[in-house]
C-alpha positions in Angstrom: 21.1 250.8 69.0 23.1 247.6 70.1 21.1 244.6 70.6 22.6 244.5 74.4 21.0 248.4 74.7 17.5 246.6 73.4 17.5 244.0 76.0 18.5 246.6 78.9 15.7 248.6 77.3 13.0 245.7 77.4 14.2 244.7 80.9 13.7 248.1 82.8 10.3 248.6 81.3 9.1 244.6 82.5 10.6 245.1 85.8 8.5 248.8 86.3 5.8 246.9 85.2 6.2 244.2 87.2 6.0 241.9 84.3 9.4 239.9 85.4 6.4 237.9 87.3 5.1 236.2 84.4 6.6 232.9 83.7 8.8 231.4 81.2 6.2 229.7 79.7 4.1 232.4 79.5 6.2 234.8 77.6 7.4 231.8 75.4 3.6 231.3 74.2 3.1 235.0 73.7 5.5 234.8 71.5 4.6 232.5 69.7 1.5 234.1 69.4 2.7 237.2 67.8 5.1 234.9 65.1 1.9 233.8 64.2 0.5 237.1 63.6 3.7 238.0 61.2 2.4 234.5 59.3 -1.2 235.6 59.2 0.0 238.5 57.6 2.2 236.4 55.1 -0.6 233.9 54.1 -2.8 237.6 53.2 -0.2 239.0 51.1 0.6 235.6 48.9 -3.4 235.3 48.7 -3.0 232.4 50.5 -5.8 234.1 53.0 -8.3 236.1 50.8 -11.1 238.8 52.4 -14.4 237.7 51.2 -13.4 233.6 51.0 -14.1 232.5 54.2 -11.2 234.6 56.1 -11.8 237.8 58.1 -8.8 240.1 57.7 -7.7 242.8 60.1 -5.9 245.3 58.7 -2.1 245.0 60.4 0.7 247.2 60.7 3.4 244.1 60.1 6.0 246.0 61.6 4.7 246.7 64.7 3.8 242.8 65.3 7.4 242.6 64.4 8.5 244.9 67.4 6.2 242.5 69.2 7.7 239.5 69.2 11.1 241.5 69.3 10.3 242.7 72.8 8.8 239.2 73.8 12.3 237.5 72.8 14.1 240.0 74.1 12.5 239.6 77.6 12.6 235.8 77.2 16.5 235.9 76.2 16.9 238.2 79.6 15.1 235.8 81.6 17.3 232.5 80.5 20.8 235.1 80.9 21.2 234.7 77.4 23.6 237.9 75.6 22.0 237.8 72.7 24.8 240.4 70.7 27.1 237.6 72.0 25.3 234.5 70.8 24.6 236.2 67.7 28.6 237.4 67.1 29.5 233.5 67.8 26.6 231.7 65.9 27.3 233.7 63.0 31.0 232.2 63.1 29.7 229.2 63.1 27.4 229.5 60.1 30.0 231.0 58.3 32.1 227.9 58.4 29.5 225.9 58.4 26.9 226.8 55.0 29.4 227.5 52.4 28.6 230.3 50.8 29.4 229.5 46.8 28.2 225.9 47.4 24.8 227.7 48.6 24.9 230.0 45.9 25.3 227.2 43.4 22.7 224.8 44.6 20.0 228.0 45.0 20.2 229.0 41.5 20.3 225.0 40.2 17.2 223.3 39.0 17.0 220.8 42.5 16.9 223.8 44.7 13.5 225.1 42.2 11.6 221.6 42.5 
């Protein structure tokens, strides 16, 4: 699937829902709300968050709060007439020339980039 078909796909389904009502603003702190679900779940598996220490953990499929905040950005990025395969294609581009590769590579296996 193209990223263009996904956003056609997440548009059709918000406006037969009737969820092309809800605000910006609204969507934007939904989202949010499900990237911090995808950091819950990070904190849990580095033991940062431990069951039985003070933290209640619910059991989470991460890829579905992955598809979450997918759809949310998706309808977000449809709202603001944003292409995302096309700002994707050209930020890449620019990140290409931008962050040189072997100078990355070089300073991520050097001893400053491990302090």
């Amino acid at each position: 699937m193209e990223i263009r078909d996904a956003q056609e796909i997440i548009l059709k389904f918000e406006r037969a829902r009737r969820w092309d009502l809800f605000k910006e603003s609204q969507i934007f702190t939904h989202l949010i709300e499900e990237v911090s679900e995808i950091g819950r779940i990070i904190l849990q598996r580095e033991g940062y968050k431990f069951k039985g220490l003070g933290h209640e953990i619910k059991e989470n499929d991460v890829s579905r709060e992955f598809a979450q905040a997918f759809a949310l950005f998706l309808q977000l990025a449809n709202r603001m007439n944003v292409d995302l395969e096309e700002a994707f294609r050209r930020e890449i581009e620019i990140m290409e020339k931008r962050f040189d590769a072997d100078k990355w590579k070089r300073y991520m296996e050097s001893e400053h980039a491990k302090a």
